[in-house]
C-alpha positions as CSV (number, residue, x, y, z in Angstrom):
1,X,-139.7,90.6,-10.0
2,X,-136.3,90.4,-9.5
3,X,-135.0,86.9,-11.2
4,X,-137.8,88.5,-14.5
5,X,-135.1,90.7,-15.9
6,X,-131.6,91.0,-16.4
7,X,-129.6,92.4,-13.5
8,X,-126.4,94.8,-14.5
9,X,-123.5,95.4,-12.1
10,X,-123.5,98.7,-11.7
11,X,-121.0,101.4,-9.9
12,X,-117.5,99.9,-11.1
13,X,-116.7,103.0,-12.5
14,X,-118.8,105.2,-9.6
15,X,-117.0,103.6,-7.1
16,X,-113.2,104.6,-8.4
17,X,-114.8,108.5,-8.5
18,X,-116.1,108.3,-5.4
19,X,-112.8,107.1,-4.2
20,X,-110.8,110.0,-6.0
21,X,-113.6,112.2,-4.7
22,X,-113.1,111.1,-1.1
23,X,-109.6,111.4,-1.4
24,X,-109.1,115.3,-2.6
25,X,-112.0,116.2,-0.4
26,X,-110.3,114.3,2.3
27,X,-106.7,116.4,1.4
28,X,-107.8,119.4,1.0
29,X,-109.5,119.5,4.5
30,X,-106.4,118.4,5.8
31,X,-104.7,121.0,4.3
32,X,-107.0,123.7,5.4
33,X,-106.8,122.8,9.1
34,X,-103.3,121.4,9.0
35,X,-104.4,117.8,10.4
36,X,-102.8,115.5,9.0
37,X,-104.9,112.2,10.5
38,X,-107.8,113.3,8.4
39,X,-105.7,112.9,5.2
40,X,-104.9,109.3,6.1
41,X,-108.4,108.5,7.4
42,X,-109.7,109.9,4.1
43,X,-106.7,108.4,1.9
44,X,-107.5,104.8,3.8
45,X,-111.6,105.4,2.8
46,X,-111.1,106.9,-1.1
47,X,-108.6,103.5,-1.1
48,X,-111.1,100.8,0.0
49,X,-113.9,102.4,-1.7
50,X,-111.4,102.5,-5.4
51,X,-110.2,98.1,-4.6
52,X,-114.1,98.1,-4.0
53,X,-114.3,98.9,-7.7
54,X,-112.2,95.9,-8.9
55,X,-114.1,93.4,-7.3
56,X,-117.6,91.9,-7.2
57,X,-120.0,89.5,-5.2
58,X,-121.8,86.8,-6.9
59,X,-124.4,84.8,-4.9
60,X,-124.6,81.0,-4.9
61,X,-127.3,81.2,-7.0
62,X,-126.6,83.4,-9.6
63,X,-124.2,83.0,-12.7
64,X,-122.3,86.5,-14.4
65,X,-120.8,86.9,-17.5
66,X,-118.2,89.6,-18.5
67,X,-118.3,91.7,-21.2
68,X,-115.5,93.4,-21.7
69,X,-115.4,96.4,-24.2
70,X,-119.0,94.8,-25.1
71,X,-117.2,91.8,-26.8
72,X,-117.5,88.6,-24.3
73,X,-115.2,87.6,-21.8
74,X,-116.1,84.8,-20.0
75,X,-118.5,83.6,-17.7
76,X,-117.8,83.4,-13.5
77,X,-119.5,81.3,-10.9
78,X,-120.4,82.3,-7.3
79,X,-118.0,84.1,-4.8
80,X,-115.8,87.1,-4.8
81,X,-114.7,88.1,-8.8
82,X,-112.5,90.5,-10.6
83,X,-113.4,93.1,-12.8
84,X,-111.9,96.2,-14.4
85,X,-113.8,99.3,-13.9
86,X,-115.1,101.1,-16.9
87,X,-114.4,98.6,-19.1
88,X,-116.3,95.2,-18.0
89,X,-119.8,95.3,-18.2
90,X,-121.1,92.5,-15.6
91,X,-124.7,90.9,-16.4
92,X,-126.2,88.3,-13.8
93,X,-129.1,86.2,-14.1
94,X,-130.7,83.7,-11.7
95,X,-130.0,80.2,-12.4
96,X,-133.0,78.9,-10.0
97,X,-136.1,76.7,-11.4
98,X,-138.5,79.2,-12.2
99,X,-142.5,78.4,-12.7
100,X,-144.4,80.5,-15.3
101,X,-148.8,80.1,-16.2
102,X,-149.6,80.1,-19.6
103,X,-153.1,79.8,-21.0
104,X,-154.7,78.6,-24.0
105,X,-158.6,80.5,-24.1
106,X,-161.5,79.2,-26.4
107,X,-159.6,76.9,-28.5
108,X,-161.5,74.5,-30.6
109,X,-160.1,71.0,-30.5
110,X,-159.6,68.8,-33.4
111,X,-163.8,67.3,-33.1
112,X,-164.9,71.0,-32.9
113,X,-165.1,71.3,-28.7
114,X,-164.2,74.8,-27.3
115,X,-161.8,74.3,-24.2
116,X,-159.9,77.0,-22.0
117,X,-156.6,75.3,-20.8
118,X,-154.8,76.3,-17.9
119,X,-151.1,75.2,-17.6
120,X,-147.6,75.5,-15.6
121,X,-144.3,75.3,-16.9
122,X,-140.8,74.7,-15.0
123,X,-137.7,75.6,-16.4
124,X,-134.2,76.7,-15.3
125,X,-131.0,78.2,-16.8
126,X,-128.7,75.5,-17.7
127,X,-125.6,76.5,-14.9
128,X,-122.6,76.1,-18.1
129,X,-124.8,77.9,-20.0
130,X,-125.3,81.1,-18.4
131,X,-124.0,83.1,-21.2
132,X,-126.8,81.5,-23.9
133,X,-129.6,82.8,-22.1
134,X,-127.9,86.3,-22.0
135,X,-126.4,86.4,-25.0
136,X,-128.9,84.5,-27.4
137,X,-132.0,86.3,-26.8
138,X,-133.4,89.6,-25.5
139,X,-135.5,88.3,-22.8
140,X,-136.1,84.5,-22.4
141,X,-138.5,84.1,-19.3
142,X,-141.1,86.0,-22.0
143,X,-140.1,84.5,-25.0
144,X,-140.2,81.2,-23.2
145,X,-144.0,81.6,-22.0
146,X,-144.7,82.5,-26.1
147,X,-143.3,79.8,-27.0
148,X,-145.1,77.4,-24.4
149,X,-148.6,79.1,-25.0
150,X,-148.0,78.8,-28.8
151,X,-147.4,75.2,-28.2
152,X,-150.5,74.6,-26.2
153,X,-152.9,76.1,-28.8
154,X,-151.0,74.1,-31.5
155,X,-151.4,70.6,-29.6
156,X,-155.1,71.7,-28.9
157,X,-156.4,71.9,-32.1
158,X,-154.4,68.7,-33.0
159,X,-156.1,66.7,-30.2
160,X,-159.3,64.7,-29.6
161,X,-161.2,66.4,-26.9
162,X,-161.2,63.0,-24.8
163,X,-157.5,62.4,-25.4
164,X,-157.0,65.5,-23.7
165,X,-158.7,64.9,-20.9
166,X,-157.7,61.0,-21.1
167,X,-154.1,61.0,-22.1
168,X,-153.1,63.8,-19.9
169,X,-149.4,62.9,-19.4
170,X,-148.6,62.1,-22.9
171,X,-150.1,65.4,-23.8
172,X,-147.9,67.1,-20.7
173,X,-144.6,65.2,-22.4
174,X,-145.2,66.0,-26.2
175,X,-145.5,69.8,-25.1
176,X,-142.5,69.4,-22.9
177,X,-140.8,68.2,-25.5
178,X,-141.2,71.0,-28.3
179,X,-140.8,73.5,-25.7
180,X,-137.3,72.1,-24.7
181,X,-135.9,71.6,-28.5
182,X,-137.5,75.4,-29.0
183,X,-135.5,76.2,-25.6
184,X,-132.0,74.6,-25.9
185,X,-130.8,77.2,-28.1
186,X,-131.5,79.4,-25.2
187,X,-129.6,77.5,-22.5
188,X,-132.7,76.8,-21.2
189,X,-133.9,73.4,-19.6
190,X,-137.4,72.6,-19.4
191,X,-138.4,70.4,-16.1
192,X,-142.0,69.8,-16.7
193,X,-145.4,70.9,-18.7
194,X,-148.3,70.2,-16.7
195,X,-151.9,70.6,-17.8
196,X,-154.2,71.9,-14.2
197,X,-157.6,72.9,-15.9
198,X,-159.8,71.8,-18.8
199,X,-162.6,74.0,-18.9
200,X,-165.5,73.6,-21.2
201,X,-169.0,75.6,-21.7
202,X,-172.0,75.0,-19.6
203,X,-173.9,74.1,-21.8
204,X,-171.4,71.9,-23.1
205,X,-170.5,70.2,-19.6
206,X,-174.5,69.5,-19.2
207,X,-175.0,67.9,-22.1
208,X,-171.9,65.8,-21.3
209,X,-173.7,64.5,-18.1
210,X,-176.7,64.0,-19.8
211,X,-175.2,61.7,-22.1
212,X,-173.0,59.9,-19.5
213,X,-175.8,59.1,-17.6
214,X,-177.4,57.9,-20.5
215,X,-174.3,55.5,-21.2
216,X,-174.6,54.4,-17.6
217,X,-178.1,53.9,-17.6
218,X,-178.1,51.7,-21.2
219,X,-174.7,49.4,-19.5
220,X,-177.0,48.9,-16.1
221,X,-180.2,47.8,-19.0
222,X,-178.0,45.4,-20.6
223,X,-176.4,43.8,-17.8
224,X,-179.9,43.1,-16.4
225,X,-180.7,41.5,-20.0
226,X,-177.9,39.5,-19.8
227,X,-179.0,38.4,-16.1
228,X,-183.0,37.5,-17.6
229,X,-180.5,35.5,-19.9
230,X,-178.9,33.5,-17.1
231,X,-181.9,33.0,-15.1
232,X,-183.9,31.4,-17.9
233,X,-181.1,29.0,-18.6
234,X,-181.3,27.9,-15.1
235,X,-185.0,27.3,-15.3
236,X,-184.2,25.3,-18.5
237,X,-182.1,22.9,-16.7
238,X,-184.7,23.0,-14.1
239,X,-187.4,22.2,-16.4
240,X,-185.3,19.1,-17.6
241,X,-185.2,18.2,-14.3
242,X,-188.4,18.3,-12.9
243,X,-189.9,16.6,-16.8
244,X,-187.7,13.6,-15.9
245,X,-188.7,13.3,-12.0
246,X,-192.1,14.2,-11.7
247,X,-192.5,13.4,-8.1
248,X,-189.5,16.0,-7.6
249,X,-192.0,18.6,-9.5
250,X,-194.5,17.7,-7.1
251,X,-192.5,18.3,-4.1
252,X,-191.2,21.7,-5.3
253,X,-194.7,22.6,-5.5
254,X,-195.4,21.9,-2.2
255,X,-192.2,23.7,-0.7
256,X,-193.2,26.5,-2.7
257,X,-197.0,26.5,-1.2
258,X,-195.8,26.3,2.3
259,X,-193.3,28.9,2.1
260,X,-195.8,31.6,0.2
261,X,-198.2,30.6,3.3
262,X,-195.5,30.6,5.7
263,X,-194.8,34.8,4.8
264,X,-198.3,36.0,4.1
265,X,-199.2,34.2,7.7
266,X,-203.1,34.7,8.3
267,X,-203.5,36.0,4.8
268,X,-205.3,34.2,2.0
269,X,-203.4,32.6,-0.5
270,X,-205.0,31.5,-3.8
271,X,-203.6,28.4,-5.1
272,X,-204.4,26.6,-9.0
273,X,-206.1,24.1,-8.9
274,X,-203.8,22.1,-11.5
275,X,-200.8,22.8,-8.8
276,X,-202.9,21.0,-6.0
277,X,-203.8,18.5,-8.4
278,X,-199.8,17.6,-9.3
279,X,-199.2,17.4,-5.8
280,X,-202.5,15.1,-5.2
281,X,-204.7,17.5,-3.4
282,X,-207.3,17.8,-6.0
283,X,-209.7,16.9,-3.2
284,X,-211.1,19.8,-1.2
285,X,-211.7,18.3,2.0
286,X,-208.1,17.2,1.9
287,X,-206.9,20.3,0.4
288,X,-208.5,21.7,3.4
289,X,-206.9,19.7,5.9
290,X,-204.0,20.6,4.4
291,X,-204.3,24.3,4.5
292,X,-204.6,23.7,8.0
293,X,-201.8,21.6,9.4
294,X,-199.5,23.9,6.8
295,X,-200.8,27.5,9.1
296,X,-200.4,25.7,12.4
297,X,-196.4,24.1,11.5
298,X,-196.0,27.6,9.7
299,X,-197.4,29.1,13.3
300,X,-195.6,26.9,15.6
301,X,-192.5,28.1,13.8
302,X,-192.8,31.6,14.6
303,X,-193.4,30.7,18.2
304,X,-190.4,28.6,18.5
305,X,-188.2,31.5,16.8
306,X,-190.0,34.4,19.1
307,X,-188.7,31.7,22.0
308,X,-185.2,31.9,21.2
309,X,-185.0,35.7,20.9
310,X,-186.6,35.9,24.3
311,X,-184.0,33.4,25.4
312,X,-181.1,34.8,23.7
């Protein structure tokens, strides 16, 4: 692409022959037909096309440095600029942020897991220092994506698997960070590192569920342990309870009994003996009588309920 390579200003010195070129051609037709307006039309043309050779465009975008007799002369922003033909060399390169992939495949981190890493990198040509990135190196979009893959691979195998995937940012900075004290020199600025993929084995990513689920599954066993725990505490303070007020016992008893036979409705409910004996029931006749009135408040419940649906 274009802003990839260096771009060289070429036909400085084209342009002043095809000037001259324009200009004897131009002549010597005039002189062969004897009409003089071509000579000046062709003098104007060979003219234009020779000042054309003393002066260059450079876009907003784009910084050019001089070289003149291949020794450096300086450096010139955007806009029209002055050169001398056959003797300035003009290089341009593209100052825009520029976004480059780099890859780090089937590196082993520091507690042995093979990862493929997939990252981005941002950088741009520092605007005053044009020059460095011309001058300092042969081509610095390539030797800046060897740099930042070297990095990569480096930081990898220093790493702990779940830091990497973890402590993504800090990871993203300490990259950035090498890479831009690699690419100062280069009058390069680096913008940002950023990590998009971790990519693991299959089999590796299976057993990984497998043993997350077993981490969820242990942390859902002990919070119901520590649940059991609370509830049997509770029934410890109720036991003190219902040891000092007996008659309280008996009446939890009986709240329980009507509620178990107010559910199961018609079904029959087997009660122990010692229970109706607490709650002075032992008799069976009266047990029985019981039984009874319980189904028929337990029935007369459900009727008034079944009312004020209708109703409502």
């Amino acid at each position: 692409m274009f802003f990839d390579r260096l771009v060289s200003q070429k036909g400085s010195g084209s342009h002043v022959i095809a000037g001259a070129v324009i200009i004897t051609v131009g002549l010597a037709i005039a002189s062969a037909t004897d009409t003089p307006v071509v000579a000046y039309i062709a003098l104007a043309i060979g003219v234009g096309v020779i000042i054309s050779a003393f002066l260059m465009i450079i876009k907003q975008y784009e910084r050019a440095i001089i070289l003149r007799l291949g020794r450096f002369q300086r450096q010139v922003g955007p806009g029209v600029q002055t050169r001398i033909p056959f003797v300035d060399s003009i290089l341009v390169v593209d100052i825009r942020e520029k976004v480059r992939e780099f890859t780090a495949e089937r590196m082993l981190t520091k507690d042995n897991v093979p990862v493929t890493i997939d990252a981005i990198l941002r950088y741009r040509i520092i605007e005053d220092r044009a020059k460095d990135s011309i001058l300092n190196v042969e081509n610095f979009n390539d030797m800046i994506q060897q740099v930042s893959q070297t990095t990569l691979r480096n930081n990898i195998g220093a790493s702990v698997f779940q830091d990497i995937l973890s402590r993504r940012e800090e990871v993203n900075l300490h990259i950035k960070s090498i890479i831009a004290s690699e690419a100062s020199s280069w009058g390069i600025e680096v913008t940002g590192v950023e990590i998009r993929q971790v990519a693991i084995p299959k089999e590796l990513e299976d057993a990984m569920s497998m043993q997350a689920q077993a981490e969820r599954e242990k942390n859902a066993r002990v919070t119901y342990g520590e649940s059991e725990v609370l509830v049997a505490k509770q029934f410890e303070e109720a036991s003190k309870v219902y040891t000092e007020n007996p008659v309280a016992y008996a009446l939890r008893q009986s709240n329980m009994l009507y509620e178990s036979i107010k559910v199961q409705g018609n079904t029959i409910v087997m009660v122990p003996s010692e229970s109706l004996n607490s709650i002075g029931f032992g008799n069976l006749a009266l047990t029985q009588a019981y039984l009874e009135n319980t189904k028929k408040v337990a029935k007369s419940v459900k009727a008034e309920e079944k009312a004020e649906k209708k109703g409502e």
